[in-house]
PDB file of N, CA, C and O in Angstrom:
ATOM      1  N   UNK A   1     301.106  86.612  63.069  1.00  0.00           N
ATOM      2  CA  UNK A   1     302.354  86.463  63.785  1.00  0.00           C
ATOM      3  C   UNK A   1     302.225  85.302  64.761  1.00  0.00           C
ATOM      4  O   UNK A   1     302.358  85.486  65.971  1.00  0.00           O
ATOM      5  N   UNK A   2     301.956  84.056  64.216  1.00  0.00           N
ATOM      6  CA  UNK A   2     301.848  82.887  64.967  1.00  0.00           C
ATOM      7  C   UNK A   2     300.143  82.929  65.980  1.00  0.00           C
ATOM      8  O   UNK A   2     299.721  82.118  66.804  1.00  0.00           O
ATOM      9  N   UNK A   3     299.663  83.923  65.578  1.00  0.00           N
ATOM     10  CA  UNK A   3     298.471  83.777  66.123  1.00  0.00           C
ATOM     11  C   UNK A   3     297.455  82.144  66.024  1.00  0.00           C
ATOM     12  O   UNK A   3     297.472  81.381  65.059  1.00  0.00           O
ATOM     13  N   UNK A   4     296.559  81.934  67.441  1.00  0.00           N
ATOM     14  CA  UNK A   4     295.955  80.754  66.583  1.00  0.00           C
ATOM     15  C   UNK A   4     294.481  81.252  67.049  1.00  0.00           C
ATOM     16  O   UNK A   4     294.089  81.619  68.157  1.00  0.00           O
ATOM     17  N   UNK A   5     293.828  81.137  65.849  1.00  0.00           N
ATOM     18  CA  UNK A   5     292.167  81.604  65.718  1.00  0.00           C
ATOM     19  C   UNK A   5     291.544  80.410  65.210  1.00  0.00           C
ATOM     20  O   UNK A   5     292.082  79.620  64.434  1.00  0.00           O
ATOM     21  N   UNK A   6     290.159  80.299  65.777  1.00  0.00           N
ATOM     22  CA  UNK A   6     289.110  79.653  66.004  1.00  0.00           C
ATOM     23  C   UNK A   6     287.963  80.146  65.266  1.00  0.00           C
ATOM     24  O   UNK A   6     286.955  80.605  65.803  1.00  0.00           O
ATOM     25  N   UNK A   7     288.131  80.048  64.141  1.00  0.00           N
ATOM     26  CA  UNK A   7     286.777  80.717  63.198  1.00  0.00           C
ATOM     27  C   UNK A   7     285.737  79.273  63.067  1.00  0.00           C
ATOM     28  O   UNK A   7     286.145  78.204  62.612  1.00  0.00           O
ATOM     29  N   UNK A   8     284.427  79.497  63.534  1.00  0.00           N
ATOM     30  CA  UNK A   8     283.554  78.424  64.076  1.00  0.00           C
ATOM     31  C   UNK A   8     282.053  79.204  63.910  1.00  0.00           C
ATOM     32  O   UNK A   8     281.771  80.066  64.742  1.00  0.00           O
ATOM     33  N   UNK A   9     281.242  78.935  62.989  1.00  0.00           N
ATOM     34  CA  UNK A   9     279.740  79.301  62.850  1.00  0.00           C
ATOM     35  C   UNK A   9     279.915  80.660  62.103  1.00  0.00           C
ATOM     36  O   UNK A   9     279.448  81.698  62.573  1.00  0.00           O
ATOM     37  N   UNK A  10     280.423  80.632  61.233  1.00  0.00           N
ATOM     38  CA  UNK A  10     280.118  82.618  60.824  1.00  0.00           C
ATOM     39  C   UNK A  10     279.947  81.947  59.270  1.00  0.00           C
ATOM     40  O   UNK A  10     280.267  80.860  58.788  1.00  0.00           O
ATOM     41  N   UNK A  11     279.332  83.060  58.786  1.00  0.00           N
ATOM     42  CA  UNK A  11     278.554  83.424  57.715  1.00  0.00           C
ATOM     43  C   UNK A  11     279.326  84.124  56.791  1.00  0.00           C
ATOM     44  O   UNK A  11     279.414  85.228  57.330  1.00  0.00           O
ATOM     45  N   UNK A  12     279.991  84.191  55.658  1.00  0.00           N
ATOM     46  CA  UNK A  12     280.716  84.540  54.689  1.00  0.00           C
ATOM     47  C   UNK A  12     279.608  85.075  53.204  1.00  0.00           C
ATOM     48  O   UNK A  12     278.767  84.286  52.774  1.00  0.00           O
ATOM     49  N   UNK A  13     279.733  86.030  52.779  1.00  0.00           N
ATOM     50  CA  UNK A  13     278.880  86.349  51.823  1.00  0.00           C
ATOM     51  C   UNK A  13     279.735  87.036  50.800  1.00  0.00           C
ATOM     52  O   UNK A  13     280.442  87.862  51.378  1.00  0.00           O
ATOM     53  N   UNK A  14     279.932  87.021  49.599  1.00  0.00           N
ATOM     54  CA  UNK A  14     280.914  87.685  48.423  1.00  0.00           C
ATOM     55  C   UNK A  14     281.714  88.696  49.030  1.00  0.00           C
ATOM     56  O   UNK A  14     281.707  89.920  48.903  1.00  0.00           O
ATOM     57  N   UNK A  15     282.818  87.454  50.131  1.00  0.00           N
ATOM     58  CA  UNK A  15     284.158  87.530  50.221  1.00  0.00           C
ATOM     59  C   UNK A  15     285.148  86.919  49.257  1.00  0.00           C
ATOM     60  O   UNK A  15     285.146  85.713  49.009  1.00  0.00           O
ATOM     61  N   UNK A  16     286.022  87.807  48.701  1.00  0.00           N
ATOM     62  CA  UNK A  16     286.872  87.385  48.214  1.00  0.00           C
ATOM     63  C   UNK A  16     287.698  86.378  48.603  1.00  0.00           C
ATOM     64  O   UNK A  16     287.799  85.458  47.792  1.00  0.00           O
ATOM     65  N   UNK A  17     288.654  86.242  50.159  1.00  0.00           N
ATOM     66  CA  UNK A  17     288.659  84.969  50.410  1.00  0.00           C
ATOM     67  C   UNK A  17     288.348  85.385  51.918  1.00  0.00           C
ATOM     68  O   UNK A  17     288.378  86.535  52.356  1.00  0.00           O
ATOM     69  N   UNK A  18     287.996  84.039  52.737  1.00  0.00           N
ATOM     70  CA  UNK A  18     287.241  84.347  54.143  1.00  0.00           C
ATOM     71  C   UNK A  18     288.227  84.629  55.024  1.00  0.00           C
ATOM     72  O   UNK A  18     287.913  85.618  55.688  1.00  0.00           O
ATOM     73  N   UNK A  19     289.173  84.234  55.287  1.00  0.00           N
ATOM     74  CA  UNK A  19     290.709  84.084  56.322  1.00  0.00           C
ATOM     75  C   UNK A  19     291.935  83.768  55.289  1.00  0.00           C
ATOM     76  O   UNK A  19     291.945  83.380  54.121  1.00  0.00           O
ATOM     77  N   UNK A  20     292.783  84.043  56.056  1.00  0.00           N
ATOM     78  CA  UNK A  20     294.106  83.629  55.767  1.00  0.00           C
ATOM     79  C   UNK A  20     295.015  83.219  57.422  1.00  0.00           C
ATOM     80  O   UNK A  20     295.059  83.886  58.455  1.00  0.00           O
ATOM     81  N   UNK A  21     295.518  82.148  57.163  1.00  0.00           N
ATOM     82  CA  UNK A  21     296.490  81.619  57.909  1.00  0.00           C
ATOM     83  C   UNK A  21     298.082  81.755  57.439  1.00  0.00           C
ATOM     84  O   UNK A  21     298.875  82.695  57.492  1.00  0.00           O
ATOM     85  N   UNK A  22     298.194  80.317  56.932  1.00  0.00           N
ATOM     86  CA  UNK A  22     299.222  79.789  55.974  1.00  0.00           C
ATOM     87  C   UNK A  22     300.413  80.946  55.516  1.00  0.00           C
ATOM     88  O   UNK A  22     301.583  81.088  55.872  1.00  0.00           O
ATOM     89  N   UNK A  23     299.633  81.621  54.652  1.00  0.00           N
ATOM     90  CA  UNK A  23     300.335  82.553  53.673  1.00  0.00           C
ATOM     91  C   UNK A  23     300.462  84.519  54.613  1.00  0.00           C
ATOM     92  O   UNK A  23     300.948  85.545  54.138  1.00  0.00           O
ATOM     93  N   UNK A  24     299.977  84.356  55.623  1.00  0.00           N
ATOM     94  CA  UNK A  24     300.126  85.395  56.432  1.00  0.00           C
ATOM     95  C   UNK A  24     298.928  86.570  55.582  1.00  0.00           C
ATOM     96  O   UNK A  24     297.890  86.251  55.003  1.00  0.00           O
ATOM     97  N   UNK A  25     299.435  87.790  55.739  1.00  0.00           N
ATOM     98  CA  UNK A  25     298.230  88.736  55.313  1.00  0.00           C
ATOM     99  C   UNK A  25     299.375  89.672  55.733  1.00  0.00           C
ATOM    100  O   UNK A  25     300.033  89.581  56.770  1.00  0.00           O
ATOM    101  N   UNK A  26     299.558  90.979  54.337  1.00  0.00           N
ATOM    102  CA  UNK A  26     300.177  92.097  54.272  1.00  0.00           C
ATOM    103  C   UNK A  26     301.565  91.462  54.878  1.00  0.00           C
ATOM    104  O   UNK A  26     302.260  90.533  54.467  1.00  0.00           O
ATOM    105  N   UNK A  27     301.692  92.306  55.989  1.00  0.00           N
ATOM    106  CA  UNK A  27     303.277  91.744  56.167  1.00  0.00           C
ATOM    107  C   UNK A  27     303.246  91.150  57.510  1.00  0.00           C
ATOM    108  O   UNK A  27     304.074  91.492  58.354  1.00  0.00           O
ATOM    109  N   UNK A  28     302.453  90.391  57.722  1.00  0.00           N
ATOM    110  CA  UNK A  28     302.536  90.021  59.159  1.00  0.00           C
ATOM    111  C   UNK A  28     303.144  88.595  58.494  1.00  0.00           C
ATOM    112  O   UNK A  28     303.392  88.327  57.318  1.00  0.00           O
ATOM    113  N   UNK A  29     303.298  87.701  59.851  1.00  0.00           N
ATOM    114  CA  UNK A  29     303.656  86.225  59.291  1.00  0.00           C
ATOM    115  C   UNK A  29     303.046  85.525  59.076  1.00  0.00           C
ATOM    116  O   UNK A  29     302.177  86.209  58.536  1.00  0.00           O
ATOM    117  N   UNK A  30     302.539  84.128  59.012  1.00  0.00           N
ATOM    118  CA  UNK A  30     301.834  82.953  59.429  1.00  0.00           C
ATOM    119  C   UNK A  30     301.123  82.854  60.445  1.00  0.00           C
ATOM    120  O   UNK A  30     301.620  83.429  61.413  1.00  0.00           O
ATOM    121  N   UNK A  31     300.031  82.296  60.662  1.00  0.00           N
ATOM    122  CA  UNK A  31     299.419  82.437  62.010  1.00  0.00           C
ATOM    123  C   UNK A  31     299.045  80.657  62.062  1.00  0.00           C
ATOM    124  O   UNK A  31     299.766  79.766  61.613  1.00  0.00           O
ATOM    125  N   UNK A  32     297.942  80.521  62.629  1.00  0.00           N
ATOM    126  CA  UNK A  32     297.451  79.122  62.808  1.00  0.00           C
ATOM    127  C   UNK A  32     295.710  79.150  62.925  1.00  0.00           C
ATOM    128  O   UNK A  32     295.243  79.653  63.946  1.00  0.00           O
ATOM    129  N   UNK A  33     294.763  78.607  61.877  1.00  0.00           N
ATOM    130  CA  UNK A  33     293.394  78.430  62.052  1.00  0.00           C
ATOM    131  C   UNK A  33     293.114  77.458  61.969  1.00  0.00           C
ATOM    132  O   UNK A  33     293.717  76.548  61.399  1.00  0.00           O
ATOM    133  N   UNK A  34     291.771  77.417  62.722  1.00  0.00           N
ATOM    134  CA  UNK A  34     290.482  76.305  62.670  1.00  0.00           C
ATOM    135  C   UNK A  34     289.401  77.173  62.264  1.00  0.00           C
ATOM    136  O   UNK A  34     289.023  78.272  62.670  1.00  0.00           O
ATOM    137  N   UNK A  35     288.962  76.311  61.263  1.00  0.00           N
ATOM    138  CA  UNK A  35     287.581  76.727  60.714  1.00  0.00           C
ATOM    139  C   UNK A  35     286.908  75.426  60.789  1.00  0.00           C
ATOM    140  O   UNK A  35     287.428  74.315  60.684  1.00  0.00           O
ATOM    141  N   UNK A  36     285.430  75.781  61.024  1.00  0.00           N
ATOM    142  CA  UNK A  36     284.368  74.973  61.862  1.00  0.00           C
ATOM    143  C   UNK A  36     282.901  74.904  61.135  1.00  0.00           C
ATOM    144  O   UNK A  36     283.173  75.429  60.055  1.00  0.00           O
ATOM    145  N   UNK A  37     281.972  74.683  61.097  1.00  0.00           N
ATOM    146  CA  UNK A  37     280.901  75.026  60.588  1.00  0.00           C
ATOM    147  C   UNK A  37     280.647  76.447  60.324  1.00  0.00           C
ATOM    148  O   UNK A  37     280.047  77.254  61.035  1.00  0.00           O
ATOM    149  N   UNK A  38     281.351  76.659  58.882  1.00  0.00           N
ATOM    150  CA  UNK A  38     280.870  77.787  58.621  1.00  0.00           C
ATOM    151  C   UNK A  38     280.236  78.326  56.908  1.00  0.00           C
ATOM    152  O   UNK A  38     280.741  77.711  55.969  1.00  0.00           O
ATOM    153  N   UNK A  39     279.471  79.121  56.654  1.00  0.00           N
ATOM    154  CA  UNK A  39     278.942  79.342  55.582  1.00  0.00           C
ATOM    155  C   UNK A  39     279.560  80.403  54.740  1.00  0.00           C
ATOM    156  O   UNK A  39     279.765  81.558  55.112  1.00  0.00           O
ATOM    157  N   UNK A  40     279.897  79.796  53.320  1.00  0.00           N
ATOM    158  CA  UNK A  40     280.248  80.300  52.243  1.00  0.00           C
ATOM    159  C   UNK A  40     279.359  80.947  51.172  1.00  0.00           C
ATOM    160  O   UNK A  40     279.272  80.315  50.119  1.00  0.00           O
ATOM    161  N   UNK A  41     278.859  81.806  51.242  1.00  0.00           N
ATOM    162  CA  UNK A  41     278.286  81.998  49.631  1.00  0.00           C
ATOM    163  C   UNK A  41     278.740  83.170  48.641  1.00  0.00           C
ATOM    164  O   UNK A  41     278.527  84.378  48.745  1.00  0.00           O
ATOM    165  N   UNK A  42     279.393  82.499  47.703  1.00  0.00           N
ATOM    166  CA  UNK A  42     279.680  83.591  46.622  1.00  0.00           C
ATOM    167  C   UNK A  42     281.051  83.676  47.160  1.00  0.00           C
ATOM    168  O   UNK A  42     281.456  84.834  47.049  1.00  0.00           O
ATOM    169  N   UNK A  43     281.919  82.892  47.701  1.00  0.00           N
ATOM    170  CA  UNK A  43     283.128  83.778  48.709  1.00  0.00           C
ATOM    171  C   UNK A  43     283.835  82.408  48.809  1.00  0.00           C
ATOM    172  O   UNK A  43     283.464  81.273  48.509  1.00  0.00           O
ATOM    173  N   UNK A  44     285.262  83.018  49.458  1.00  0.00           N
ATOM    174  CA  UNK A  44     286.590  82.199  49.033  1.00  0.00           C
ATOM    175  C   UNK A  44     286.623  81.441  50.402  1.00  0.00           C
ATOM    176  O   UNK A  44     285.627  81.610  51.105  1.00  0.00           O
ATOM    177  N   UNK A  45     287.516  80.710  50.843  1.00  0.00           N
ATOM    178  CA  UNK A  45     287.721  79.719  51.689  1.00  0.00           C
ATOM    179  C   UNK A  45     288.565  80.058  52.684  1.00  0.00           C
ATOM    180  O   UNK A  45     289.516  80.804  52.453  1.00  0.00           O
ATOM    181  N   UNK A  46     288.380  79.670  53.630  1.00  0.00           N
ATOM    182  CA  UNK A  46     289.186  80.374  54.928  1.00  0.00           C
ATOM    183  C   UNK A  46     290.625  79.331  54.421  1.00  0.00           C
ATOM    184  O   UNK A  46     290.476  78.152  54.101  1.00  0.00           O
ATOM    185  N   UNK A  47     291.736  79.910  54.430  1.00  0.00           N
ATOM    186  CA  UNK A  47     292.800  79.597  54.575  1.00  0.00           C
ATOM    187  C   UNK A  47     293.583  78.498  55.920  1.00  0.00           C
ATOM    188  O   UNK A  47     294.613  78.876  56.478  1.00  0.00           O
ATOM    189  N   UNK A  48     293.062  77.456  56.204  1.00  0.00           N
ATOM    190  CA  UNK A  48     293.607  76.624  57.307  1.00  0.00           C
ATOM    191  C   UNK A  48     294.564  76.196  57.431  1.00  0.00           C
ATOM    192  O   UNK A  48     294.958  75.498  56.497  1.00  0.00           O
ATOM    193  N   UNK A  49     295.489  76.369  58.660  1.00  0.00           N
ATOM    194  CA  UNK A  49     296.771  75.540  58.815  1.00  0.00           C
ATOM    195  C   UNK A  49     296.904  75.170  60.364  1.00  0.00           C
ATOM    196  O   UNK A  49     296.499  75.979  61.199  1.00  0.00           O
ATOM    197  N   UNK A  50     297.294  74.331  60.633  1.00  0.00           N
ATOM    198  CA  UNK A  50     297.779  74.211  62.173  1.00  0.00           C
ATOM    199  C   UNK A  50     296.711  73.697  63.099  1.00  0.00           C
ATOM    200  O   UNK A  50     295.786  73.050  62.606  1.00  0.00           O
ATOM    201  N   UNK A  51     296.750  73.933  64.459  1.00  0.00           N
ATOM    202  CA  UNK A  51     296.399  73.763  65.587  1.00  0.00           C
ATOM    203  C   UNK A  51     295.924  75.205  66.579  1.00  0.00           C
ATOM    204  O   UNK A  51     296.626  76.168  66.888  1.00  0.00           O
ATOM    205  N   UNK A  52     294.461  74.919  66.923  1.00  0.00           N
ATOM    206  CA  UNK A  52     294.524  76.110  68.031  1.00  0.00           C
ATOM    207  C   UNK A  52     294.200  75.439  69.577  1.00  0.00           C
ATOM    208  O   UNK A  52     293.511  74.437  69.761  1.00  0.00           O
ATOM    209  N   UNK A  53     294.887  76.266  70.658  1.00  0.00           N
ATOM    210  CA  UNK A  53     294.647  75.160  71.843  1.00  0.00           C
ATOM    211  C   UNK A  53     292.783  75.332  72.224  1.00  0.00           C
ATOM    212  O   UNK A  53     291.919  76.088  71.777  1.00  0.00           O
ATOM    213  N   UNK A  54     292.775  74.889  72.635  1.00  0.00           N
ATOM    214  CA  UNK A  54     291.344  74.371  73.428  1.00  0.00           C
ATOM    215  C   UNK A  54     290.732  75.386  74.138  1.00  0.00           C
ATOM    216  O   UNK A  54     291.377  75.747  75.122  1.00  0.00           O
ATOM    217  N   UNK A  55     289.467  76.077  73.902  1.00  0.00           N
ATOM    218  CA  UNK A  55     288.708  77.204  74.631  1.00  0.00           C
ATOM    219  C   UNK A  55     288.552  76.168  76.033  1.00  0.00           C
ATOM    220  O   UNK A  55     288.225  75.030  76.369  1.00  0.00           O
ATOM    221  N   UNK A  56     289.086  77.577  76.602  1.00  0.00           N
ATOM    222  CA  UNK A  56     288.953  76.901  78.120  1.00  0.00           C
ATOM    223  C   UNK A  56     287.364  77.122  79.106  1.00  0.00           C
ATOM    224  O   UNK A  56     287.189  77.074  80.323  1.00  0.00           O
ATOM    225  N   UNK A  57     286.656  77.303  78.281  1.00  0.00           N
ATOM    226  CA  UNK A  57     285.278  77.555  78.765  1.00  0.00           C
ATOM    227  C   UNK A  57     284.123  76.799  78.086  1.00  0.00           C
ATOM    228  O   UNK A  57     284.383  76.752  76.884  1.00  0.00           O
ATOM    229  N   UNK A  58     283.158  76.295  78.307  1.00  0.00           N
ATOM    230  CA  UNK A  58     281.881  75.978  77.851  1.00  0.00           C
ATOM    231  C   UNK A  58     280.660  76.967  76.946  1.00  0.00           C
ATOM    232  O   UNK A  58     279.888  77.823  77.378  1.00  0.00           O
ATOM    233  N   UNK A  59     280.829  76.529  75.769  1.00  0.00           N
ATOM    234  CA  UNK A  59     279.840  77.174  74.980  1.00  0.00           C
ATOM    235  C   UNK A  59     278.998  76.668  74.190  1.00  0.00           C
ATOM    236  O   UNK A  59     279.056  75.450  74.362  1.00  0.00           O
ATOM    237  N   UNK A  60     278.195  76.931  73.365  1.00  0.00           N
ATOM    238  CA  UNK A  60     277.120  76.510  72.323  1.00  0.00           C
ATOM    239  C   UNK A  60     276.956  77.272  71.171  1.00  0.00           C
ATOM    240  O   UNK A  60     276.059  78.115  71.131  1.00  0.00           O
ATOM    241  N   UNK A  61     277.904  77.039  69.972  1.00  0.00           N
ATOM    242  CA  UNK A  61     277.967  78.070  68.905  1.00  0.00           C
ATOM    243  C   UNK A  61     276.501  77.677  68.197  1.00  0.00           C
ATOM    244  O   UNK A  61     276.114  76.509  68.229  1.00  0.00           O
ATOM    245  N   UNK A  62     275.797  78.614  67.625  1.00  0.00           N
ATOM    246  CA  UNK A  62     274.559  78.267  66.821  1.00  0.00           C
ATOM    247  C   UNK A  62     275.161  77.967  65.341  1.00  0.00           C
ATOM    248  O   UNK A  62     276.027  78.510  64.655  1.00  0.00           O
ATOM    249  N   UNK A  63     274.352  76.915  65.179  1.00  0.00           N
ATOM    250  CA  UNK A  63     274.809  76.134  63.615  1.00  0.00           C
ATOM    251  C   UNK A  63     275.237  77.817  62.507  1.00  0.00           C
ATOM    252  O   UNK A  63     274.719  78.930  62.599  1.00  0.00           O
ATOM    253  N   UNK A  64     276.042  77.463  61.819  1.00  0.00           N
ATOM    254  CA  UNK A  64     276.035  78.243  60.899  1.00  0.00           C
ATOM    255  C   UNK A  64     274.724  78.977  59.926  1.00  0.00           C
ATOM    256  O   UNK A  64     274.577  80.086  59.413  1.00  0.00           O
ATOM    257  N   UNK A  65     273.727  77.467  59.999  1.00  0.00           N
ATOM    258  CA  UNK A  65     272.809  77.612  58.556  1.00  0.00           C
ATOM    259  C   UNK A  65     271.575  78.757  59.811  1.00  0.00           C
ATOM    260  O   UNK A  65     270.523  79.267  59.426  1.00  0.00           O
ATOM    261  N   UNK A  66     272.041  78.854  60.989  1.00  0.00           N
ATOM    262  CA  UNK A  66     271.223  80.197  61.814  1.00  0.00           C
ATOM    263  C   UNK A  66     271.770  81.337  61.910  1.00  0.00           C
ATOM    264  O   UNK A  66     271.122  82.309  62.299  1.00  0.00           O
ATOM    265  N   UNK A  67     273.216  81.427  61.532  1.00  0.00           N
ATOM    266  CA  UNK A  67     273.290  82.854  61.620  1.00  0.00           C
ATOM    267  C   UNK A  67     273.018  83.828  60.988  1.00  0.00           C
ATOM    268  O   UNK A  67     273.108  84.835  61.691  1.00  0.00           O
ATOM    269  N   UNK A  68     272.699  84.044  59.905  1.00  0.00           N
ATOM    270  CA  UNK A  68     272.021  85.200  58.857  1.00  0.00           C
ATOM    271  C   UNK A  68     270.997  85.606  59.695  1.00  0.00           C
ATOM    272  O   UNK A  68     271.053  86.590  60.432  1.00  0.00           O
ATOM    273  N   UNK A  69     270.047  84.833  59.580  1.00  0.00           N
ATOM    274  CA  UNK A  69     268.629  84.814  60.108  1.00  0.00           C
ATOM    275  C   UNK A  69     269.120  85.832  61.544  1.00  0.00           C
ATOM    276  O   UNK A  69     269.130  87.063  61.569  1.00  0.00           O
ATOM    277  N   UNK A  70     269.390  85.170  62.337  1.00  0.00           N
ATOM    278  CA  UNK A  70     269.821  85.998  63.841  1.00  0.00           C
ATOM    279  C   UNK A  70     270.368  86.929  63.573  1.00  0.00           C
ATOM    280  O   UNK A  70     269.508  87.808  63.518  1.00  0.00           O
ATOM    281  N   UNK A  71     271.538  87.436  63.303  1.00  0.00           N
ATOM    282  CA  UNK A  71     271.574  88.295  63.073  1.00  0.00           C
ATOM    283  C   UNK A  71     270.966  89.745  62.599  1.00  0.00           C
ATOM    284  O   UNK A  71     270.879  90.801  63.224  1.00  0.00           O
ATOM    285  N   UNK A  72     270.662  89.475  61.550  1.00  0.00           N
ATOM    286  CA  UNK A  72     269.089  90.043  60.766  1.00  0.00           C
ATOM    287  C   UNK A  72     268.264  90.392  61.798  1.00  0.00           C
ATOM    288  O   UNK A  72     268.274  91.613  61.958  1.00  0.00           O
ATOM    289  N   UNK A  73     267.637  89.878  62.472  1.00  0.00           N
ATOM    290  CA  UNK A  73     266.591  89.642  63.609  1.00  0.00           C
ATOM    291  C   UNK A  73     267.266  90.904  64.596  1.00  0.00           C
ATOM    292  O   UNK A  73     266.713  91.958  64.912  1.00  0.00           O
ATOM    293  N   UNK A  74     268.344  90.532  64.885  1.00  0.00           N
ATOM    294  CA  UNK A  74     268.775  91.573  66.045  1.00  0.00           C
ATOM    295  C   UNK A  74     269.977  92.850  65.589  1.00  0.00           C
ATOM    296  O   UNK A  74     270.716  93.484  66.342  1.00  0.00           O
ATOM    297  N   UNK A  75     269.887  92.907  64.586  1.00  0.00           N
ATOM    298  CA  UNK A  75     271.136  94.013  64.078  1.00  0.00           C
ATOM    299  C   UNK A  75     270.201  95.349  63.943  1.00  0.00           C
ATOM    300  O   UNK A  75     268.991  95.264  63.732  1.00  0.00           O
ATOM    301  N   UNK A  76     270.873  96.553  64.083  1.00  0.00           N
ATOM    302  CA  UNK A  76     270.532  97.669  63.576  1.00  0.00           C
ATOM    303  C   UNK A  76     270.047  98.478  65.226  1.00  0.00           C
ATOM    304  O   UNK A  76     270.236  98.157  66.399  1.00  0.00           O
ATOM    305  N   UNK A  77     269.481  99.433  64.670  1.00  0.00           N
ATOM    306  CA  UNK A  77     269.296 100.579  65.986  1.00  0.00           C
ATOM    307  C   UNK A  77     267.859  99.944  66.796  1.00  0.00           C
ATOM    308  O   UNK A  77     266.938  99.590  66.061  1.00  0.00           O
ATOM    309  N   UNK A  78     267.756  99.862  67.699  1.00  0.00           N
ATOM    310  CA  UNK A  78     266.845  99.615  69.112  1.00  0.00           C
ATOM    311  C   UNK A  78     266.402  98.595  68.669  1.00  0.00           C
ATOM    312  O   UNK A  78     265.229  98.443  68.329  1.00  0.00           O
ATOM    313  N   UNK A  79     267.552  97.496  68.596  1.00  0.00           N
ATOM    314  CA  UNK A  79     267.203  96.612  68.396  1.00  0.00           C
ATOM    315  C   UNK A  79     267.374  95.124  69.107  1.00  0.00           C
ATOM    316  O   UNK A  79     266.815  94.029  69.042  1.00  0.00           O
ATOM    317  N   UNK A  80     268.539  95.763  69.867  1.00  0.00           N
ATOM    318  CA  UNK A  80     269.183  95.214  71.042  1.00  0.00           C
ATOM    319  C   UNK A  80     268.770  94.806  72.175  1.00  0.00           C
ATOM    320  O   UNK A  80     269.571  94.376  73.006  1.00  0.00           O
TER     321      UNK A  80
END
């Protein structure tokens, strides 16, 4: 519904497709994405359209080709 999302460093694995913008999803409307360094395998393409405004804060996303790995590393029980 005119949303605008910032999909940036994530990891996609036999997704059918990764996002949708453009074409909306179920019955909502159109929204607006950026997709950024991110990893595909086996899986469909984030759907991009538009403009999102500017994170108003300072960050450091880790490259895509690190997130499996990290994750992995820190997921699951007492692991945190």
């Amino acid at each position: 519904m005119d949303a605008g999302v910032l999909v940036e460093g994530n990891v996609f694995e036999n997704v059918w497709q990764a996002c949708w913008s453009a074409s909306g999803y179920a019955d909502s409307d159109p929204g607006r994405l950026v997709a950024r360094d991110n990893s595909f395998t086996d899986s469909g393409p984030c759907e991009t359209d538009g403009t999102v405004a500017a994170i108003p804060y300072g960050y450091t996303a880790r490259p895509a080709g690190a997130v499996r790995s990290s994750v992995a590393a820190g997921a699951g029980a007492g692991r945190i």
